[in-house]
N, C-alpha and C positions, 0 to 999 in steps of 0.2 A: 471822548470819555476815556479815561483809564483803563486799559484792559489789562488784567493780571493772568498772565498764564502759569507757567511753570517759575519764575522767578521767586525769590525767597525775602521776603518782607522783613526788615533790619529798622528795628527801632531804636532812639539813640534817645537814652533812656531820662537825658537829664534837658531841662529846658534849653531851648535856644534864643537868643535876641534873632525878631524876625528882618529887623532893617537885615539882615544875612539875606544875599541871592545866593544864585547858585556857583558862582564862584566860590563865596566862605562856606554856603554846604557842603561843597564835594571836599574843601580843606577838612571840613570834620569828620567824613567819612574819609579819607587818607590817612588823616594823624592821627586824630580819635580814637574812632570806630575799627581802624587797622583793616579794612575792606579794600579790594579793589572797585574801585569806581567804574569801571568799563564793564563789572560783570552782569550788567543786564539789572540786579538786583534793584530791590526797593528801596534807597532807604528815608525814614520818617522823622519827621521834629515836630515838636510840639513848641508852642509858646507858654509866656510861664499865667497869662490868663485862662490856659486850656481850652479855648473858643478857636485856636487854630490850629493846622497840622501845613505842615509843607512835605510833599512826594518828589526826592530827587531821584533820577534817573538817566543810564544812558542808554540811547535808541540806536544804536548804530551808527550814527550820523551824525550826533551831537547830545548835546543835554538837555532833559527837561524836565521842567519844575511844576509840580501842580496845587493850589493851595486851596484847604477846604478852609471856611468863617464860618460857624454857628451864630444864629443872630438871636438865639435866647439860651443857649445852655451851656452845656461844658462838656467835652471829651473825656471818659475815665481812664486817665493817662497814670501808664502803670511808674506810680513815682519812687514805691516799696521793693520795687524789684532789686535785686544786689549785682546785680552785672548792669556795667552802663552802656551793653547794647542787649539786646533782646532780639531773637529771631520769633518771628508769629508766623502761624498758616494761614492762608487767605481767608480760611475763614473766622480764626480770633480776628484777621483787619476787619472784616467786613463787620463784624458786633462790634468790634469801637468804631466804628462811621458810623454805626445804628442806634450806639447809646449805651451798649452793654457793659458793665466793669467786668472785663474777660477774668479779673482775679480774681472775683468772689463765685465765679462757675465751678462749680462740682462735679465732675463727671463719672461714669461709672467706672469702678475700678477693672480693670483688666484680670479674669480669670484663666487659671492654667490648670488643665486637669491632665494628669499622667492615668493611665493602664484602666482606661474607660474602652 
């Protein structure tokens, strides 16, 4: 299983052809994405039926690839976003594995109270 510890989760924001391993992944995180590839980070593709993601990665040792299929639905893959890589926290990943559209989440806004 995938464990996500401190690493930083890089979505590449625009569809990818899956026939891609992970040879032409880590090319689009080098060219692309302008990432270092060795840095431990996550980074994500999506296909353009959104039923798939592939997880590249390097381990220390070498690279690897992990690929999730939905077999009745679809991923809410952020396609409106205006930067074509996206950084997310584990836990926006973890709502799009679950089903969540992380863009239509509302959160509370952040208050700042001075001379309380």
């Amino acid at each position: 299983m995938l464990e996500i510890k401190d690493q930083k989760i890089y979505l590449h924001r625009n569809y990818v052809d899956f026939r891609k391993q992970i040879n032409g992944l880590t090319m689009i995180v080098v060219n692309d994405m302008e990432h270092n590839i060795f840095s431990g980070n996550l980074f994500v593709f999506c296909c353009k039926r959104k039923d798939k993601l592939k997880i590249v990665y390097w381990n220390k040792t070498g690279f690897c690839m992990w690929q999730i299929r939905l077999e009745e639905d679809k991923f809410k893959w952020p396609t409106k976003h205006e930067d074509k890589v996206i950084c997310w926290s584990k836990e926006q990943f973890i709502w799009l594995l679950k089903g969540v559209d992380v863009s239509k989440l509302n959160m509370h806004k952040s208050l700042n109270y001075d001379g309380i």
